[in-house]
N, C-alpha and C positions, 0 to 999 in steps of 0.2 A: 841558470844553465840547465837544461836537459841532460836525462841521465841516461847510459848507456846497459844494454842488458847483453848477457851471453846465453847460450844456448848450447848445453851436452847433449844429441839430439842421440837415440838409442831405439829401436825398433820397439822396445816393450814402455821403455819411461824416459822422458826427455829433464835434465836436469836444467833450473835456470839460475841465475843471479843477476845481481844490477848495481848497479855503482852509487855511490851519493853526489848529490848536486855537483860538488866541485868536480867528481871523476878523479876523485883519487883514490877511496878503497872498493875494492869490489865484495860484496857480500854474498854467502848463499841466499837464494830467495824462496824457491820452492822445488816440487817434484810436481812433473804432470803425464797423466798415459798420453802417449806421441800420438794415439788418436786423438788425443781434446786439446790437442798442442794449439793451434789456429784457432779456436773459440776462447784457450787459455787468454792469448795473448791480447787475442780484441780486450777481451774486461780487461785487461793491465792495462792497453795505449788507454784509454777510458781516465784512468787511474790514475797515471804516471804520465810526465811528460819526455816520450824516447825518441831520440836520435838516432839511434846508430843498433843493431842488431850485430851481434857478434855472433856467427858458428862454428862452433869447432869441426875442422877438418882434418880427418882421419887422414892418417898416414903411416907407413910401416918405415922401418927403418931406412929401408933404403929410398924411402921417398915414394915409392908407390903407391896407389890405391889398396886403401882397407879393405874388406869385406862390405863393408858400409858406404865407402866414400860414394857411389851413383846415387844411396837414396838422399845423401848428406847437400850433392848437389840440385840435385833433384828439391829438398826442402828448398835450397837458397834461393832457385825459380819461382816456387809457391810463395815465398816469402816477400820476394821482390814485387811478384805481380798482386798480393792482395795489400801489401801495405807499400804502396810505391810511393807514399811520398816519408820511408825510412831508408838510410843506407843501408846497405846486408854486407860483412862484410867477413871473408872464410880466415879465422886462423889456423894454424897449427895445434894440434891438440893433444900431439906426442908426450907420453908420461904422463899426462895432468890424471889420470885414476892414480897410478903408481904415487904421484906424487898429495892429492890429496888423501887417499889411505896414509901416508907419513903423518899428513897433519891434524888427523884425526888421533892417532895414537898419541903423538904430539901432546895432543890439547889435554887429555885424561879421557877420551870418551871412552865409556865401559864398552864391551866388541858384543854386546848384543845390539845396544844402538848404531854403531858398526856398522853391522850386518843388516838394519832394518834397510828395506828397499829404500832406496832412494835416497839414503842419506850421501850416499858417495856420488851420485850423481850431479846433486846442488854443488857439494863442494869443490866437484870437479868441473863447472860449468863456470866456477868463482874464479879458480886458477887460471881457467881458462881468460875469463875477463882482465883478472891481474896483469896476466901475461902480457892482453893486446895494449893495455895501459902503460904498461913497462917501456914495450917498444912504440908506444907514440910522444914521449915524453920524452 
């Protein structure tokens, strides 16, 4: 079975994660600068065999567009027309920092690794995957 990847897409660094075969746990995978996002992911499909892209879609409380949401869909465009024979497909992506920051402290990570760029990003990109696996099951 093909495995499924997400995408915390962020102006400076895009976090990602990817599922295992079966699609049941989602893991962090890496950090990449959102300029080398699209050369990122070619070497992965390479690599990996993906279905389905996941991106988190910003949203404010009330449901409105983020700050971000025009580039977020703007990416899903880019994304669809260079790898068109992958689903793209937008989640929700409300709390998943808030919520990965918990599961960092969580786990014992000392808050200098914390704090290193990018780590909140992978794990927030993994929530992010959790989540669409959650509500497809």
């Amino acid at each position: 079975m093909s495995k499924i990847i997400a995408i915390d897409f962020g102006l400076k660094r895009t976090g990602l994660a990817i599922t295992d075969e079966l699609r049941i746990i989602a893991a962090p995978l890496t950090t990449v600068d959102s300029v080398n996002l699209i050369d990122h992911l070619e070497v992965l499909f390479q690599k990996e065999t993906i279905e389905i892209i996941v991106l988190g879609e910003p949203k404010r409380l009330d449901n409105s567009d983020s700050h971000i949401s025009e580039n977020v869909r703007l990416l899903k465009v880019v994304l669809e027309n260079h790898f068109s024979n992958k689903k793209v497909v937008l989640h929700d992506e409300r709390f998943t920092s808030k919520i990965a920051a918990r599961l960092l402290i969580a786990s014992g990570m000392k808050k200098k690794k914390r704090q290193e760029k990018g780590t909140l990003d992978m794990v927030s990109a993994a929530v992010i995957l959790q989540s669409y696996l959650d509500s497809i099951s």
